[in-house]
N, C-alpha and C positions, 0 to 999 in steps of 0.2 A: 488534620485539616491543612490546606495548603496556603500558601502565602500570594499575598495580592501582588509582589513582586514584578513590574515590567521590566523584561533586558532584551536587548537584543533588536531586530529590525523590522518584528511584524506582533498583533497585537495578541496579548496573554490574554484567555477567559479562565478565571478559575472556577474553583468549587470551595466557597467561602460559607454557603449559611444552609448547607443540606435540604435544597430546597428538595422538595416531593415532587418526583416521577408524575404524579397525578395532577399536579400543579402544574409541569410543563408539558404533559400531552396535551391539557384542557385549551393553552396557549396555542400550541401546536397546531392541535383541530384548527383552532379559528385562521390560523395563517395560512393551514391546507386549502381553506375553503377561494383562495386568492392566486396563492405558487403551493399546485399539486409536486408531490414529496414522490422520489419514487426509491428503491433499496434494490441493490446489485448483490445476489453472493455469490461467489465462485465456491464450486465446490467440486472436490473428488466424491466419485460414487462411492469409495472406501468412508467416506465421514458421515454419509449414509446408514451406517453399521456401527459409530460409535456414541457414546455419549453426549457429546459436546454437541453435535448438532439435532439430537433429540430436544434439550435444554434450550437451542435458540428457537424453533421451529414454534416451543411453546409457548416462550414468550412473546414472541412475534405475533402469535394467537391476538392477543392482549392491546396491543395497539391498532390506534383508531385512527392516526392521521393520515396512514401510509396510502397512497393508491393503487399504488403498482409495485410487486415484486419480482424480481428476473434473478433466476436460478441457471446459472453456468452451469453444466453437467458435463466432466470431465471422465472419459476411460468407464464406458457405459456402453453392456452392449443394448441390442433391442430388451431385451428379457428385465434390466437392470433397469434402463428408460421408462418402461412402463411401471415395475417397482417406484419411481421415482415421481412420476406423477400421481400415484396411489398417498404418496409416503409427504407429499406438500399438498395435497388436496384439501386438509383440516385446516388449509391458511385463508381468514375470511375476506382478504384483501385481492385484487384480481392480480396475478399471478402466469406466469410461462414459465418451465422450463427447457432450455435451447439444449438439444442433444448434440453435443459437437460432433461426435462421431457418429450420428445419425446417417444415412442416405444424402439426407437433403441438402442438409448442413453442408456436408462435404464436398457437394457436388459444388455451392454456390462457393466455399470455400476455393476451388479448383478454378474456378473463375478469374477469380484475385490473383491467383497464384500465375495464370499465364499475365498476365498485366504488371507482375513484380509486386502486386499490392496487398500481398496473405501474410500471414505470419509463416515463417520458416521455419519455427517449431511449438512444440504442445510446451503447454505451460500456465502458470497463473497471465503473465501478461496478457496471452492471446485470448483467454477466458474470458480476462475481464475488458478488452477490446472488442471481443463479439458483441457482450453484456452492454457495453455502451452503446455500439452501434444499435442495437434492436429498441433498447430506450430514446435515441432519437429519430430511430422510423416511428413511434406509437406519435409523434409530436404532441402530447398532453402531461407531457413530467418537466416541469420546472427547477427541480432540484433533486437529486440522484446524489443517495450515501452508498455507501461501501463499505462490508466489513467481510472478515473470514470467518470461516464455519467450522474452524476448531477452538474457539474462544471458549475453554473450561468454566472458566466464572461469569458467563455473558450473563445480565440483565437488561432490560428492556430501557432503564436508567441511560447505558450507554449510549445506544442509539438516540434517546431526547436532548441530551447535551450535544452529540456529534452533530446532527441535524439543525438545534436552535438559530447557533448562529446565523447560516446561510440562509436560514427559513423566516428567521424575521425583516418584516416590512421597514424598518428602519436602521436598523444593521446593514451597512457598507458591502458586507463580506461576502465575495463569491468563492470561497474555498476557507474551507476548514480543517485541520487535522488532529487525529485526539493524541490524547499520551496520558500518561500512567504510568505506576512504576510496575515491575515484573519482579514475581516476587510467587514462589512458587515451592511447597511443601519445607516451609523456613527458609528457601534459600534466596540470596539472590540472583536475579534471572538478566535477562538483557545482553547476552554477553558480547554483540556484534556492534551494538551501539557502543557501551561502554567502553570496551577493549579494540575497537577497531574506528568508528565515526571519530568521536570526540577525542582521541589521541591524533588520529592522522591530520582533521580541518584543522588543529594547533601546528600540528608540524610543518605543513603546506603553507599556513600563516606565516610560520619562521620562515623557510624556504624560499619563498613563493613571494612573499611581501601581505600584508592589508589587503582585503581582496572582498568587494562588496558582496560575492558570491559566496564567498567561502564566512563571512558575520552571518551572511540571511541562512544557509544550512546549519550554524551554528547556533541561532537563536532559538530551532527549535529540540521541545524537551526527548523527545524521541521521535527522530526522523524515517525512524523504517516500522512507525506503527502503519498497520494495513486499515488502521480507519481512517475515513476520510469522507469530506460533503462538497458539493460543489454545484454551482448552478446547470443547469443543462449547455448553455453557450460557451462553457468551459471548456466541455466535452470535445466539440468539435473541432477545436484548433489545437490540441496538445497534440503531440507525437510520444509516446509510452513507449515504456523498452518490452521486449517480449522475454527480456532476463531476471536473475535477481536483481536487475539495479529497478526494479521496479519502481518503489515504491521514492528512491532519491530521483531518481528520472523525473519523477512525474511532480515532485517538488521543482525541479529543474526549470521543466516547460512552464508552471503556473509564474515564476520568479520572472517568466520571459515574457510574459504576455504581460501579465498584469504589475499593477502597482503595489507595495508592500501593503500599502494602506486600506487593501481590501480582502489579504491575509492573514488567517487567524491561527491558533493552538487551542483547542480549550480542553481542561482537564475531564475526562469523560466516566474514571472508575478508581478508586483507594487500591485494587488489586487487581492483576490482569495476569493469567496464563490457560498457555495452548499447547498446540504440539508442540516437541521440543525436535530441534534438529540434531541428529549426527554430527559433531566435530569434521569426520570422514579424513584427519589429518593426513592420510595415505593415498588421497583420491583427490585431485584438485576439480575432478567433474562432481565431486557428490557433497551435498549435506553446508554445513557451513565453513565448510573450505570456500567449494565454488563461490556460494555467495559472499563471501569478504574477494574473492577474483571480480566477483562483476561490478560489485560496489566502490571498489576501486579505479575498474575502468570509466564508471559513468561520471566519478568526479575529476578525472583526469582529462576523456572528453570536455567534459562542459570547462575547464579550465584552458584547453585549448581552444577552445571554440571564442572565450575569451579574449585571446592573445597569447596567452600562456606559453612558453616554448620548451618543450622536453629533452631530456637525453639520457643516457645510459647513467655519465657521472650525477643528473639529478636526481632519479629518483635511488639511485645509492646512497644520496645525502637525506632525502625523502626518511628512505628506509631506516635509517642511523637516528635522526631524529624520533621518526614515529616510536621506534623499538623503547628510548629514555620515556618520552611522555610516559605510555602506555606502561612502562613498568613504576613510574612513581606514583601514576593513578590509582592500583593496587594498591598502597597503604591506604587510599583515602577511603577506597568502597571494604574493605577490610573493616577498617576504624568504623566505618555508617551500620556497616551488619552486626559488629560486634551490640554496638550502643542500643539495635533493634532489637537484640536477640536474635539475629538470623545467621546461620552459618555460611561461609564462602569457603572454599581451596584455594589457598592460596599458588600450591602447588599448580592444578589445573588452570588457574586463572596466569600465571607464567607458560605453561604449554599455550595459552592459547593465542595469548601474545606472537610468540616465537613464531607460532604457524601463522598466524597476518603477516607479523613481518617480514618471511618470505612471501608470502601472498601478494603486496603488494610490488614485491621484485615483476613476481609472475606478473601480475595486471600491467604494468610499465612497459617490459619487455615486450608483451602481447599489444600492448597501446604503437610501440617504435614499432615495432615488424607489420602492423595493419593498421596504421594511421588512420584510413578512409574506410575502417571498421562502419557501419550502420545498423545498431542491432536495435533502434525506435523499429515502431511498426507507423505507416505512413496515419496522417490525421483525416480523418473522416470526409473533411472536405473533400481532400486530395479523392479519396475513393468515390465521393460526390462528381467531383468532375470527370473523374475516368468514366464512371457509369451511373447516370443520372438516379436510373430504375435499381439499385442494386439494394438499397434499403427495404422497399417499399414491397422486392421478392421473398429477401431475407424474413420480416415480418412475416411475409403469407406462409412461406416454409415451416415459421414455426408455429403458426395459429394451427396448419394442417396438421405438422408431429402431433399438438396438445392435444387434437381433435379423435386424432384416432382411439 
């Protein structure tokens, strides 16, 4: 059971009295019937084929508040596209799936692209950057959750807590983010949060000084969880990175717009695991190398974006600090799995250290050599005012793909 505990600079919800799923849909319903609820997944055609997303698909069956579901369909040819509209049809909620690499898609995609305003590569960002835009051409979803479609232990529980907060009439909150611990076949999981976030925003805090920025990404329990709620007017003003720095980006933008006061965390599940990534220690482009590379750069950005001012000998002293935190953290999650009965590597969990803490050289270096790096993808407005009609095509493009 988790503790009512507040710290930090934006507001804790927890999960104190188990209340029932059926208890907070019945809630839910009634607040749909006011701010229609809408659910983004991004997904590879590959998750298509495994477990994990047979298991969401089902439960998704099951809930009654949602209105609208938008299925990203990434690395899909024709043949797979229509498999895919076959394979979500059983969803009793009204539904699209966007075929990115459809015809049509790419055409309007190509568009953007002469205008500077596309994403410049395939990936979770640009997915779920489509996904949003096509939710605010329908103009009838008020609130748009977001979760991934390799979620192993998903229940339908999770998506009613991730949603609650934003979705009720008296709650402040235009953005929500869930967390949980990770915690998978005894082990413990998490290893980019743990061994990379929470040792570096300490060390940058030394470094760096007290930094209102660097408490608010500190506050929350897991910053690179993929779920997330937010009101539809959110949507439109963020700028999202099209990299791993996803999912801290988009913490980033919401910290910029909006007031803490209307920022929440709420605890969404006792147990959470997905795919696991590759280490890829040999590959700074693959697996969770790159991403401790980009997640580095996106904090280092927003810290100069700040005022912040970088150089070679700081983030050497960066490095030097980060490397002490992160190895004396180790004894503490060590000591937590022993006391659970879960097992850890010690060994592995020093490798993986090591490789951040070169990583972050790499993110630094790559920060000093391309300062006026931009890897956001522009905010919807921006796309708005480039080309008034460019939703409203988008939308028709995909109602035609569904159609066929």
């Amino acid at each position: 059971m988790a503790d009512f505990f507040q710290n930090g600079s934006i507001t804790t919800l927890h999960n104190l009295t188990r209340r029932s799923v059926e208890d907070l849909e019945r809630e839910l319903s009634a607040f749909a019937q006011k701010r229609s609820i809408g659910l983004v997944l991004p997904s590879l055609y590959s998750e298509l084929e495994g477990p994990a997303l047979e298991n969401i698909v089902q439960e998704l069956t099951k809930v009654p508040y949602l209105d609208q579901i938008v299925i990203g369909l990434d690395r899909a040819d024709e043949k797979q596209f229509a498999y895919a509209k076959e394979y979500f049809s059983r969803l009793p909620q009204e539904h699209a799936v966007l075929w990115h690499d459809g015809p049509r898609l790419t055409a309007l995609d190509k568009e953007l692209s002469e205008l500077g305003l596309a994403p410049t590569e395939p990936g979770k960002g640009r997915n779920v950057w489509y996904c949003f835009g096509y939710m605010l051409a329908l103009r009838n979803v008020d609130v748009i959750g977001l979760h991934d479609c390799d979620i192993l232990t998903y229940n339908r529980e999770m998506l009613a807590r991730l949603l609650y907060p934003v979705v009720h009439p008296v709650f402040p909150y235009v953005f929500a983010k869930g967390f949980y611990p990770r915690i998978n076949e005894q082990k413990l999981g998490g290893r980019v949060t743990r061994l990379l976030i929470t040792p570096l925003l300490e060390a940058l805090r030394k470094v760096c000084g007290e930094n209102d920025y660097l408490r608010f990404l500190d506050s929350f329990r897991y910053p690179l969880a993929g779920e997330f709620a937010m009101r539809s007017h959110v949507v439109n003003d963020i700028r999202i990175p099209s990299d791993w720095g996803l999912e801290i980006g988009v913490l980033s933008e919401v910290r910029r717009n909006y007031s803490n006061r209307v920022i929440a965390q709420v605890d969404i599940a006792d147990q959470y695991d997905h795919k696991h990534q590759e280490m890829s220690a040999g590959d700074v482009t693959k697996g969770l190398s790159r991403m401790s590379v980009d997640i580095s750069k996106a904090v280092f950005r927003k810290l100069a974006t700040d005022g912040e001012i970088f150089s070679a000998e700081k983030f050497r002293t960066i490095k030097a600090t980060y490397y002490r935190e992160a190895l004396d953290r180790i004894d503490c999650y060590y000591n937590d799995a022993m006391m659970n009965d879960l097992t850890l590597d010690r060994h592995t969990e020093e490798a993986a250290v090591e490789l951040f803490a070169r990583n972050i050289m790499v993110a630094g270096e790559t920060y000093l050599q391309n300062p006026m790096e931009t890897p956001f993808l522009p905010s919807w407005n921006r796309v708005n005012a480039a080309k008034s009609d460019f939703l409203s095509r988008y939308a028709e493009a995909v109602k035609l793909d569904n159609a066929e």
